[in-house]
C-alpha positions, -999 to 999 in steps of 0.1 A, spaced: 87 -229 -540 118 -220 -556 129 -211 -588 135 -242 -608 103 -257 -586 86 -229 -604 91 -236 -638 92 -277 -635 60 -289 -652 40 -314 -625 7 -323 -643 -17 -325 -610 -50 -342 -637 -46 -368 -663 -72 -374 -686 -86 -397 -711 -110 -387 -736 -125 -410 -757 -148 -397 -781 -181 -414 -796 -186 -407 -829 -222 -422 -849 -201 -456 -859 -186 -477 -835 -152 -466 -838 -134 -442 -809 -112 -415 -809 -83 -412 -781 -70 -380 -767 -48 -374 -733 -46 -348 -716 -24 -332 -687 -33 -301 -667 -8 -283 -640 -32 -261 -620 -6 -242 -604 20 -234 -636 -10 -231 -656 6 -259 -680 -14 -277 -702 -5 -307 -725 -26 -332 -748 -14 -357 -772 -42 -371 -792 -47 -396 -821 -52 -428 -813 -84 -453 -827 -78 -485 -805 -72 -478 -766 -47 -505 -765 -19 -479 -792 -28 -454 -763 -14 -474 -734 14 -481 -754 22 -448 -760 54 -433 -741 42 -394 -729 73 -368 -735 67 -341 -705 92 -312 -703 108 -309 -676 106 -270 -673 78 -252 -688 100 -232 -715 133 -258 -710 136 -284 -744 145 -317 -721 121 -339 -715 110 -373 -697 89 -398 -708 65 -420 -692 41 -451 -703 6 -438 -708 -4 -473 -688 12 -463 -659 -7 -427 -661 -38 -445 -673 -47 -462 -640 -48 -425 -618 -62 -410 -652 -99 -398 -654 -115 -415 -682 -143 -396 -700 -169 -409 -724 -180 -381 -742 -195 -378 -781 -186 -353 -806 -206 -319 -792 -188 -329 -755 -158 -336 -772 -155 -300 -789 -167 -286 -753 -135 -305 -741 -112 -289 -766 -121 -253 -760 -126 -253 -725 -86 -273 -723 -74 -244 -751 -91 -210 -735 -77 -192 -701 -79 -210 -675 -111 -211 -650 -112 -240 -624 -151 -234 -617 -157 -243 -655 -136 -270 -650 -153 -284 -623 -185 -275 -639 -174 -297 -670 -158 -327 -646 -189 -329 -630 -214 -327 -656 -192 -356 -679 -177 -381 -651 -196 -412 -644 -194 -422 -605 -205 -453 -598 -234 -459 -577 -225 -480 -540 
């Protein structure tokens, strides 16, 4: 990998958190993760899923660089993982995205909160 390969921000997961609160309202957050630059990205906000899809993601092109590309959140939506997760999972989510990175709590967390349908 060369230099400007290095520092060129490829986000390998997308996800989709939508957080359960005690009325029936949700709260959207997305997130990106690039395992091997150690980037990570979230853009959060959102009360209806359909604003979120809407939505037009800004990704730098280079990790410290100020240009930037944008792409429709439906596009990413469809390879995104979606989580269902209520408020105690939620902050769980938060921490984990915001503290040094550790793929085994990752996939601790991924495998403990992602619902695989039965065949």
């Amino acid at each position: 990998m060369n230099h400007r390969q290095r520092n060129k921000i490829v986000p390998n997961i997308w996800i989709i958190a939508a957080k359960r609160s005690d009325t029936a309202h949700h709260y959207f957050a997305l997130y990106a993760i690039d395992w091997r630059r150690g980037a990570r990205l979230s853009w959060e906000g959102w009360k209806r899923y359909e604003d979120l899809l809407q939505f037009h993601v800004p990704i730098k092109r280079k990790v410290a660089g100020r240009a930037s590309s944008s792409q429709p959140a439906a596009k990413i939506a469809k390879k995104a993982l979606f989580l269902h997760l209520n408020e105690t999972q939620y902050e769980e989510l938060e921490q984990l995205f915001y503290q040094p990175f550790s793929k085994k709590r990752w996939k601790v967390f991924m495998k403990e909160h992602t619902y695989k349908e039965e065949a």
